[in-house]
C-alpha positions as CSV (number, residue, x, y, z in Angstrom):
1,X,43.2,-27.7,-71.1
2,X,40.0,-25.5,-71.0
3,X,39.3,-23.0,-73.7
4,X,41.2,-19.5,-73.2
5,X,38.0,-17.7,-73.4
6,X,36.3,-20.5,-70.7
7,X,33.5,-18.1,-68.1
8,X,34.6,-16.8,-64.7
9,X,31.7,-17.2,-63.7
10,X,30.5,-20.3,-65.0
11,X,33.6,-21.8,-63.1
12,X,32.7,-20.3,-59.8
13,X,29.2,-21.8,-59.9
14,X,30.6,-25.2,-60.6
15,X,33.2,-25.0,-57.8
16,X,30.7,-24.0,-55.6
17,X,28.6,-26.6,-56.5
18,X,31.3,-28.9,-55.8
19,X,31.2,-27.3,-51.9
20,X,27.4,-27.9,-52.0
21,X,27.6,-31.9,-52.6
22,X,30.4,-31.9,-50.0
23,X,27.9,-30.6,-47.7
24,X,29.4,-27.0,-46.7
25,X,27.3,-24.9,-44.8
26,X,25.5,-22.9,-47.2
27,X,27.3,-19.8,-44.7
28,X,30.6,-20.6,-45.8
29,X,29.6,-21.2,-50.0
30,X,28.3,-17.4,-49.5
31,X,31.2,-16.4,-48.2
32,X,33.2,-17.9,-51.1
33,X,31.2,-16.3,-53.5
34,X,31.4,-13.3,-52.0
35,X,35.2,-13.5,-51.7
36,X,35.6,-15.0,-55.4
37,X,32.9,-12.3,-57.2
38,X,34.2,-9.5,-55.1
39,X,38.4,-9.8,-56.1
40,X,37.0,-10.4,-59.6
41,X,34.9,-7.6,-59.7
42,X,38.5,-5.3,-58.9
43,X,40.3,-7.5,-61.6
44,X,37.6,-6.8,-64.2
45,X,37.5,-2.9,-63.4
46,X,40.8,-2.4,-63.5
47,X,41.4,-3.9,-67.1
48,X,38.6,-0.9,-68.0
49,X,37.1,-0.5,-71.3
50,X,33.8,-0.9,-69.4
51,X,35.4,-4.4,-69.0
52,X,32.6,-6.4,-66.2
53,X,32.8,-9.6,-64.3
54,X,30.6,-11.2,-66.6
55,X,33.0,-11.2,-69.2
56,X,35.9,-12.0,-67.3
57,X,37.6,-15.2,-68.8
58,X,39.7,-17.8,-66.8
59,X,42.9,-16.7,-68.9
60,X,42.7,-13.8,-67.6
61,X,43.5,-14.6,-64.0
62,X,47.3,-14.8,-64.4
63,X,49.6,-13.4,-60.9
64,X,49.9,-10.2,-62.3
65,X,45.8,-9.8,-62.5
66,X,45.5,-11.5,-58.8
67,X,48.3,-9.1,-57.4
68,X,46.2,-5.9,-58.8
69,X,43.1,-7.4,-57.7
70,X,44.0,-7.9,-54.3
71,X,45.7,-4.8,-53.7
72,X,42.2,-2.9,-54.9
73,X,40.3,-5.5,-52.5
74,X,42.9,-4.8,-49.8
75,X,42.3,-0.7,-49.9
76,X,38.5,-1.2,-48.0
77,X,38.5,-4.5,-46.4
78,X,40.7,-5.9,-43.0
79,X,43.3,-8.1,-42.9
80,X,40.6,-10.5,-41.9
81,X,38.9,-10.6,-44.8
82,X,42.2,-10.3,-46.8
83,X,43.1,-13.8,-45.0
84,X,40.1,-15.3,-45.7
85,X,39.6,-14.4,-49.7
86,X,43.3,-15.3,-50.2
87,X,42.5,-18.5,-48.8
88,X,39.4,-19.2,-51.0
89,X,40.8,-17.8,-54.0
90,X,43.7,-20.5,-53.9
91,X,41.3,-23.3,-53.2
92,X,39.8,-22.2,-56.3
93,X,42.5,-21.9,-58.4
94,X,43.3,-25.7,-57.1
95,X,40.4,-26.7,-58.1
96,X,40.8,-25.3,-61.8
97,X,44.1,-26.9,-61.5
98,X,42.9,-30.8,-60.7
99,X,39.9,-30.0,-63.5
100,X,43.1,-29.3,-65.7
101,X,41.2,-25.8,-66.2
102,X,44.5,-24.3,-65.7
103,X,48.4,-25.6,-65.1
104,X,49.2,-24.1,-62.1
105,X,47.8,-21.6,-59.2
106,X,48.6,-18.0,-59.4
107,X,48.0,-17.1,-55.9
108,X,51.4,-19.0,-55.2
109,X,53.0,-15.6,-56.9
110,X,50.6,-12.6,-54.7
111,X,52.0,-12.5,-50.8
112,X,49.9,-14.1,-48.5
113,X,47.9,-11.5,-45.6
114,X,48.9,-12.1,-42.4
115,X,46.0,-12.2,-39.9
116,X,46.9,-9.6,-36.9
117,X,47.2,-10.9,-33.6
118,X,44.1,-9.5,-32.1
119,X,43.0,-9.9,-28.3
120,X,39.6,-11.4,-28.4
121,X,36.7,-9.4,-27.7
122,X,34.8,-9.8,-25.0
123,X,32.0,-8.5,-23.0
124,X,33.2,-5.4,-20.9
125,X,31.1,-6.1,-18.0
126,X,31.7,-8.4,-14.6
127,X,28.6,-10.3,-14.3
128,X,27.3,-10.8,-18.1
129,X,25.8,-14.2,-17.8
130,X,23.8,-13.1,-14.5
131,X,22.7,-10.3,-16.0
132,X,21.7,-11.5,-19.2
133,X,20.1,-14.7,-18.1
134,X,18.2,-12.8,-15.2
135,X,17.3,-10.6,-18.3
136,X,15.8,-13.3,-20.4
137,X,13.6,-15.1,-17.5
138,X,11.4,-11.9,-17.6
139,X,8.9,-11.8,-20.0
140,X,10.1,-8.8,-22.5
141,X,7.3,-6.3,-22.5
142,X,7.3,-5.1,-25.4
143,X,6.5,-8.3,-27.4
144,X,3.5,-9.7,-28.2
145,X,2.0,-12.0,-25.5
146,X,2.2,-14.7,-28.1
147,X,5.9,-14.4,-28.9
148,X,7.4,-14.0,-25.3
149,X,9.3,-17.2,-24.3
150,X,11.6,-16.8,-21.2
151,X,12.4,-20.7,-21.3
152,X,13.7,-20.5,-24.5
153,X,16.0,-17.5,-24.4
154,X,16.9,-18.5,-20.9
155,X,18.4,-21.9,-22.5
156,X,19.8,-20.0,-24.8
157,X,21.7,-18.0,-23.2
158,X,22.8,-20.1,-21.4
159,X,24.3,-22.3,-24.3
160,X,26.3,-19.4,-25.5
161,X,27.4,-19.0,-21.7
162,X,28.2,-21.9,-20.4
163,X,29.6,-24.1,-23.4
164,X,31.4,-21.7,-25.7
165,X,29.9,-22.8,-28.6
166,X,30.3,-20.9,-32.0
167,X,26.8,-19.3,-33.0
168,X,26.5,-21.5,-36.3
169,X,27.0,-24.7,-33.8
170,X,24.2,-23.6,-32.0
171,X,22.0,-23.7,-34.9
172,X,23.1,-26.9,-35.8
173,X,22.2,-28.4,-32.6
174,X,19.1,-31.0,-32.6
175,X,17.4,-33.0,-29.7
176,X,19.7,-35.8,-29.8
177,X,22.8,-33.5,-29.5
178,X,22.1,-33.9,-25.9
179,X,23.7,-37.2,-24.6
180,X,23.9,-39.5,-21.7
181,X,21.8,-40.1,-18.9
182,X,20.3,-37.5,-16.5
183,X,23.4,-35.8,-14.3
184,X,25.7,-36.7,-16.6
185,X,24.6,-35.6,-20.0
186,X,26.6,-34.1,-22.9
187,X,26.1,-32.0,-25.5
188,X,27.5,-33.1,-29.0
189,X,29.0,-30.2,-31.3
190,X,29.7,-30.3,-34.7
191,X,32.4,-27.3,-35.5
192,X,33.9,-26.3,-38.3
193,X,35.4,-28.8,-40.7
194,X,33.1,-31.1,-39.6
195,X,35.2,-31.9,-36.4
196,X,32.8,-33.5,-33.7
197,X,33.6,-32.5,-30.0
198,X,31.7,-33.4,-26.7
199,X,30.7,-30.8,-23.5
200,X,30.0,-31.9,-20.5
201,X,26.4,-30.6,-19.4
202,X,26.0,-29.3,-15.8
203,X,23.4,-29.8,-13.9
204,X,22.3,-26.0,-13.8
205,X,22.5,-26.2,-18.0
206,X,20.8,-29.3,-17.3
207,X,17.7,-28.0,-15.4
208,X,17.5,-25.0,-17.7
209,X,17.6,-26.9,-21.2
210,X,14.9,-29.5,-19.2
211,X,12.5,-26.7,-18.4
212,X,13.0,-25.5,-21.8
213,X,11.7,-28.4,-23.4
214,X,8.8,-29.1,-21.4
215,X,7.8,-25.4,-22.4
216,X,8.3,-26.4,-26.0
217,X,5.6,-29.5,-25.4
218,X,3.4,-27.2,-24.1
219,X,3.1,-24.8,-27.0
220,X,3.6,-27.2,-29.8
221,X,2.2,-30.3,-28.3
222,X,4.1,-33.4,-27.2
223,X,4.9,-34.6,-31.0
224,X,7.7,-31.4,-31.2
225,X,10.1,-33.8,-29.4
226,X,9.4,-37.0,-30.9
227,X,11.6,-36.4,-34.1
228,X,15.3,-36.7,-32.4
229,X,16.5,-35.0,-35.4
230,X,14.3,-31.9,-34.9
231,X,16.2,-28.6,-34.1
232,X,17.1,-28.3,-30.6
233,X,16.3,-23.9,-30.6
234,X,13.4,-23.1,-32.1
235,X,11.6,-19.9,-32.9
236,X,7.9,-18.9,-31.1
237,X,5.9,-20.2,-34.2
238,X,8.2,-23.6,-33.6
239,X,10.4,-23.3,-36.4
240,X,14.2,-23.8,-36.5
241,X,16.1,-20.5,-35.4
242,X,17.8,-18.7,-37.9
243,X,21.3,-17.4,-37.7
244,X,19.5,-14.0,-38.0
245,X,16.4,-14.5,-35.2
246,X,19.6,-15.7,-32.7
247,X,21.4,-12.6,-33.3
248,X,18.0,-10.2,-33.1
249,X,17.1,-12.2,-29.6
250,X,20.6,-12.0,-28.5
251,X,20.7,-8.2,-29.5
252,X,17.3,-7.8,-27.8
253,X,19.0,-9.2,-24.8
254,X,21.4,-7.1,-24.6
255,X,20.1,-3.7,-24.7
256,X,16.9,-5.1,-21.9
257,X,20.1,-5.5,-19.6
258,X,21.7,-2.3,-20.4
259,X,24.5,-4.5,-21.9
260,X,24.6,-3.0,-25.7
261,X,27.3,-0.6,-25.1
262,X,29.5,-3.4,-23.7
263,X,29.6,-5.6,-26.4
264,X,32.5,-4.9,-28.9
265,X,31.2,-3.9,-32.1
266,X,31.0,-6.8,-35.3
267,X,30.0,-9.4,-32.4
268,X,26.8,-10.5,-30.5
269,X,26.8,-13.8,-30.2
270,X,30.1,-14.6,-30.2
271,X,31.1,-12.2,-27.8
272,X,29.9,-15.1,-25.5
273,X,32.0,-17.1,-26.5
274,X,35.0,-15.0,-25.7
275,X,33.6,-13.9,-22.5
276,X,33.3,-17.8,-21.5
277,X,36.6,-17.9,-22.7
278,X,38.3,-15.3,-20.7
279,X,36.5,-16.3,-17.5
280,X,37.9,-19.4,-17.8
281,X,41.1,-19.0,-18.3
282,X,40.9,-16.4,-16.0
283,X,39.4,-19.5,-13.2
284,X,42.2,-21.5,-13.8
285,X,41.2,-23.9,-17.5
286,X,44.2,-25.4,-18.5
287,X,44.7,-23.9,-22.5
288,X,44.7,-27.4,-24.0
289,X,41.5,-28.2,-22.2
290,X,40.0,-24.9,-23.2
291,X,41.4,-25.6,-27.2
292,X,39.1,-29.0,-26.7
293,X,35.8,-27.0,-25.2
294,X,36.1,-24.3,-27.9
295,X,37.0,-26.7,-30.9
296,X,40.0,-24.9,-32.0
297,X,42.2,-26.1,-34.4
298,X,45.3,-24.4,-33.2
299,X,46.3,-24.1,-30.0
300,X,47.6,-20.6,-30.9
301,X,44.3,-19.6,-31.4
302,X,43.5,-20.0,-27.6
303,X,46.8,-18.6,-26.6
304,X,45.1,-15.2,-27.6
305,X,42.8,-15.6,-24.2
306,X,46.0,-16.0,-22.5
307,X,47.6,-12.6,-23.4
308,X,44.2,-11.3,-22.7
309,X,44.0,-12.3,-19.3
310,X,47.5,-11.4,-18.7
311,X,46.6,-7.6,-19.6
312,X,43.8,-8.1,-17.3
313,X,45.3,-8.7,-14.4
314,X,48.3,-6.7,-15.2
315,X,45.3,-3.3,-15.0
316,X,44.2,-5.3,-12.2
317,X,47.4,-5.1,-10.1
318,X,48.2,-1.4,-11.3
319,X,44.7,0.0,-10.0
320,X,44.8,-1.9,-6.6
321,X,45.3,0.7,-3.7
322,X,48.4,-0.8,-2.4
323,X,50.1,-0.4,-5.7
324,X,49.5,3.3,-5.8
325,X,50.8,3.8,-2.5
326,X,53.8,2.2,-3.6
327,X,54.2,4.1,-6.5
328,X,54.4,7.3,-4.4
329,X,57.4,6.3,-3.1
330,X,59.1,5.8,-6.3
């Protein structure tokens, strides 16, 4: 067994390092350590005596510790984020437990959050793709002449639109993510836990990703599509695009369309993909087919788009003029 008095700290770096050689995105190590140094930040204020993180030992992390620390994180964070840190927290404590750091994980002994059955949030607006892409194939006037790039954020949109994909996916996309030969191409998506899936490509998609591409030759000369393992999105100077410079574009987008008050709040991005969701359940995809398009790994998960659309169409039905003459004669 580890010494009593054995860092917190130290033994968060060195699990994390451990996510780092498995090759976790570095968005989901942040996230740990944001999870693991904020619950033991709680623990390590609660115990007083100007106690601090930095001095908080491994010992000290019994259930009783855990229970208090979780019910301080719980008093300004959602059940989201109460799902999430209770799930890193016990991957931790597993891992101290296989390093023998530990005999066994606390987190068995604090209740588990239950994440709330939420309807997914999509864009409140009938023709979002339309709008958005006719949108981004006008040159936005207030940018410089240097940085304005309707091919690319026309492609781009149209990625989020028309394939569902998550908006880390989309940054992992490179040049040979597209597949197949020309009318029946794919695109290849890593999602999480590594899990490949394949989308078909239509030939609109098609056209616009082409016309994208030839634009990207242009600026950056022909070499900027040799390397198949080059980024497929790049940003105006030709570097990869950020998680960040998606979400400003996207953002940008939105309020050139008149869009911005549409989109629920905490999503930009992947308010696409629940709008591409909706629609097409809402069109008639089958829910196992749409699980396969969206890469979930519960079919539960996108079950939620079917109680959406249900709700839908149930306002639907109750504001169509033959339903409130009927309900005159109630």
């Amino acid at each position: 067994m580890a010494p009593a008095d054995e860092s917190f700290l130290a033994r968060v770096e060195d699990f994390l390092a451990g996510l780092q050689a498995a090759k976790r995105s570095q968005h989901t190590i942040d996230g740990y350590r944001s999870d693991l140094l904020g619950v033991g930040a709680r623990i390590a204020t609660l115990r007083g005596d100007q106690a601090t993180v930095e001095r908080l030992t491994i010992a000290e992390l019994d259930a009783r510790a855990m229970r208090r620390g979780f019910a301080a994180w719980a008093s300004d964070h959602a059940e989201g984020s109460m799902v999430r840190a209770w799930g890193t927290w016990s991957r931790f404590f597993g891992y101290l437990v296989d390093d023998e750091a530990i005999e066994r994980n606390p987190m068995k002994q604090v209740p588990k959050p239950k994440l709330p059955h939420s309807a997914p949030r999509a864009i409140r607006h009938e023709n979002v793709a339309e709008t958005l892409l006719g949108t981004a194939a006008t040159p936005d006037p207030q940018a410089k002449r240097s940085k304005r790039w309707p091919e690319r954020d026309v492609a781009l949109v149209a990625l989020y639109c028309v394939t569902g994909i998550r908006l880390a996916e989309g940054i992992a996309l490179r040049l040979d993510s597209i597949t197949g030969p020309t009318g029946a191409r794919r695109l290849q998506v890593t999602g999480k836990g590594k899990k490949d899936r394949s989308i078909p490509i239509q030939p609109g998609l098609e056209s616009v990703i082409d016309r994208y591409l030839d634009s990207r030759a242009q600026r950056h000369g022909d070499d900027a599509l040799s390397d198949p393992n080059a980024p497929l999105l790049v940003h105006y100077d030709g570097t990869a695009l950020t998680r960040g410079r998606i979400q400003y574009v996207i953002e940008r987008l939105y309020r050139r369309a008149g869009l911005r008050a549409a989109v629920p709040a905490g999503a930009l991005v992947h308010a696409l993909r629940h709008s591409f969701a909706s629609l097409a359940i809402e069109y008639g995809t089958d829910v196992v087919e749409l699980r396969d398009l969206l890469g979930h790994a519960s079919l539960a998960t996108t079950s939620r788009y079917l109680d959406a659309n249900a709700s839908r169409l149930r306002e639907a039905v109750a504001a169509h003029p033959s339903q409130r003459a009927v309900d005159q004669h109630r």
